[in-house]
N, C-alpha and C positions, 0 to 999 in steps of 0.2 A: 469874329474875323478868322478866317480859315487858311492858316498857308505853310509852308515844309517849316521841317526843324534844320534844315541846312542855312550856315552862318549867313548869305545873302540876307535871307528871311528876316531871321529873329534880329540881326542888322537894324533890318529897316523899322521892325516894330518894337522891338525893344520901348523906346519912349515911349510909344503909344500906350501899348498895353499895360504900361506901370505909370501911368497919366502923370509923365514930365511934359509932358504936351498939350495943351487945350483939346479938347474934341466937342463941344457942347452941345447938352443934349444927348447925349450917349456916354456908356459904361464901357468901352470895348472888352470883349471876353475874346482870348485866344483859341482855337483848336487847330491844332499838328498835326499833321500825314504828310505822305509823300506825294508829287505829286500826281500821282494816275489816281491814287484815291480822290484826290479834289478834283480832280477833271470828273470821277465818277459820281463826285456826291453832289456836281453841278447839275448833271444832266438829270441828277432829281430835284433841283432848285431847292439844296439843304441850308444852303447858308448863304447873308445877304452880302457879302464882302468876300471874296475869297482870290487867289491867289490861283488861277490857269494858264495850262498849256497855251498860247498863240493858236496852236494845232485844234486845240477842247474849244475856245472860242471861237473858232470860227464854223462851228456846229451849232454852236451856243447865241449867236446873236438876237435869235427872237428874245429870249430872255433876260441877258446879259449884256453889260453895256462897259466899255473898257474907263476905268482912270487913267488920267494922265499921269500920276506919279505912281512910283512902285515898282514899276516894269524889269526887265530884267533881256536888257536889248543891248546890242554893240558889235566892236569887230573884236575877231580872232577870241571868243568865246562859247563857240558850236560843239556840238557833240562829235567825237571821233569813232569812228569804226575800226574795232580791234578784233585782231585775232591770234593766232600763237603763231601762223607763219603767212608767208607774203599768198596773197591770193588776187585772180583777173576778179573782173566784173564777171563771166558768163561762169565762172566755178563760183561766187556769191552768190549768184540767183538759184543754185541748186543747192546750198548752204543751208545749214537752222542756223537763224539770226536772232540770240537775244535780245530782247527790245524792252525800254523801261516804260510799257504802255503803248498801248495801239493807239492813244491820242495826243501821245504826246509831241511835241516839235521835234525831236529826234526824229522819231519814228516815221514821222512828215518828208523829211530831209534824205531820210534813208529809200524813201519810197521814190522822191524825185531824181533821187542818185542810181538807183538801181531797177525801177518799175515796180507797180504794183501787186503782180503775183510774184509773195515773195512769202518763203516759210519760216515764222517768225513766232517765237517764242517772247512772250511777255512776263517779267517779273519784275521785283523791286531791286531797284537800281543797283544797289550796294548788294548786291547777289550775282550781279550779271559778269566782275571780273574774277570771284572765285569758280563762277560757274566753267567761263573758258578755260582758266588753270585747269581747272579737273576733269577736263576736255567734253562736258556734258553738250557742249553747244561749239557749233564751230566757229562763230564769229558773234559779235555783240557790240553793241552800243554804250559808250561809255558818257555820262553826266555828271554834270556838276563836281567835286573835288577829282573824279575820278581821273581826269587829263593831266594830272599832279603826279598820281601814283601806280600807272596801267603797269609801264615797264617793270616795277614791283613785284610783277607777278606773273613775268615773262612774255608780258606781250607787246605786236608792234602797231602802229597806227596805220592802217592801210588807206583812210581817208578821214581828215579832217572837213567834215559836211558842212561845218559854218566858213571855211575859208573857198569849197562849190560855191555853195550860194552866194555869198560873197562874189566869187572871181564872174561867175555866170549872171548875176543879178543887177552889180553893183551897189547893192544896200548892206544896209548893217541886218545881222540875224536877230530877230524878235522872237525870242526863246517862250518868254512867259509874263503875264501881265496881272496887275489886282483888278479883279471884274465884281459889278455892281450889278445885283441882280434887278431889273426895270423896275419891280415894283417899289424900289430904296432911291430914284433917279434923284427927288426932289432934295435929298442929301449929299447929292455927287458934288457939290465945290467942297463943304465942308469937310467932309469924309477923306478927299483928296490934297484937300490943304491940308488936313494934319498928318496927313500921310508922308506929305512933303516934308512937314517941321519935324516930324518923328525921323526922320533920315538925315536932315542937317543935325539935330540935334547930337548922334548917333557920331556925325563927324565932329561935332565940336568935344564933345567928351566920351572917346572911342573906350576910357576903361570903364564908365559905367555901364557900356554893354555887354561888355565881356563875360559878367558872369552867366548873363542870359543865352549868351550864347555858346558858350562854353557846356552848359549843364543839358544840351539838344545837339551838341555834335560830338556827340559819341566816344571813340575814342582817336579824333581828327589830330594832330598835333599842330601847337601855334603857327608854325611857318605855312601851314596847309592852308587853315581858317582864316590866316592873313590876307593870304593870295586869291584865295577863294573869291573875300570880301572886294580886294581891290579890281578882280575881273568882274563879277555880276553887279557889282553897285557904282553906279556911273552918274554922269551929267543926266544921263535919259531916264535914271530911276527919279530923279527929283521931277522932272518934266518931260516928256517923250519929245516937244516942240515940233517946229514944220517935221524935218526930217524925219523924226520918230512916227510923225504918223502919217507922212507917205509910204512909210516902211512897212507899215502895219497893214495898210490899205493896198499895197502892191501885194503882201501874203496872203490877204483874202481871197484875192482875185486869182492869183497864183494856186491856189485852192480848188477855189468855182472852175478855173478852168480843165482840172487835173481829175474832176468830181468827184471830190472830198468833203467839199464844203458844199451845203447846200446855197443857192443863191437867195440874198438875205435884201430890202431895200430900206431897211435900217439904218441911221446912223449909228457905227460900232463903239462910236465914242460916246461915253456918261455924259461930254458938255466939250 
């Protein structure tokens, strides 16, 4: 099973992977990247469980089939657009914009925010706000802890892109989901149930995951990792339900229309 070392993550798999949870019929083994590396190590179909971009997926669906639990979807949880001083949209388009991944859901959002010929610099994430400090890039994409701690490092948010999509869409933003590679489909309830119990679990006894999680997020401090936790892990990671996958289904299409995504006549969902 393949998914980031950021608290969200090892959160949800914690149980799992140290089988305080049933899975039967499987051993589940871990491996960690960030995520543009699992968007990349998808699109060579390296692992049959893995943890994608919404963005990576919706490239991905011949392949790739979404679970319902695990996700990493909701409001007021989007990537923000930073830089060191206030800037329009038409001074952005002539901009280098650090980006955590040309497939990532930021990077999606930043595209539908500003248009697609855009000059954009990709590297890992947790690089992208010393990178503005040190003015190598004029503007960047901030993820996951990083909405916590931008100002840190002298910068301002010149657009929060999950509360765009949001005000323009009316859905919650579907940042990233556990995707089941087609040929594993016949395992999608089970795979997904415990994926499910491995996250309740996870809330019933939050210090036996701590140290797992603790020992992959760096050098994050608790108040960080808290908050973190309490924004990406929600009601929609246990189950995505209706909403969750009209949300998902509207981002495909939102996609195909925008031609990102190729048009796929797939069910995106495992089951």
């Amino acid at each position: 099973m393949a998914f980031s070392p950021c608290p969200n993550d090892t959160f949800i798999f914690d149980a799992l992977i140290h089988g305080r949870v049933p899975c039967p019929g499987f051993s589940p083994e871990a491996v960690l990247a960030d995520v543009e590396t699992l968007n990349q190590w998808a699109f060579q179909g390296l692992y049959p469980v893995s943890k994608l971009s919404f963005a990576a997926l919706g490239r991905l669906r011949d392949s790739y089939a979404l679970l319902p639990s695990g996700a990493a979807l909701g409001r007021g949880c989007g990537p923000l657009l930073t830089a060191r001083e206030s800037m329009d949209r038409d001074r952005l388009r002539r901009s280098v914009i650090a980006v955590p991944g040309l497939d990532t859901t930021a990077t999606f959002l930043l595209r539908l925010f500003l248009g697609k010929d855009l000059d954009l610099r990709p590297m890992p994430f947790e690089t992208i706000m010393p990178a503005l400090r040190d003015g190598l890039v004029d503007a960047g994409l901030i993820i996951h802890e990083g909405r916590f701690v931008f100002k840190e490092y002298g910068l301002i948010c010149i657009q929060d892109l999950g509360a765009f999509w949001e005000e323009t869409t009316g859905f919650p933003i579907p940042l990233g989901g556990i995707a089941l590679r087609r040929d594993m489909l016949s395992s999608a309830e089970l795979l997904s149930r415990a994926i499910g119990e491995s996250i309740l679990h996870a809330r019933r006894f939050p210090e036996g995951a701590m140290p797992y999680i603790r020992s992959h997020a760096q050098e994050m401090v608790a108040d960080v990792m808290e908050r973190h936790i309490a924004l990406y892990v929600n009601d929609f990671s246990i189950d995505l339900g209706e909403e969750g996958r009209e949300t998902v289904a509207f981002f495909f299409r939102k996609g195909e229309e925008l031609g990102l995504f190729p048009a796929c006549e797939k069910d995106f969902m495992a089951f």
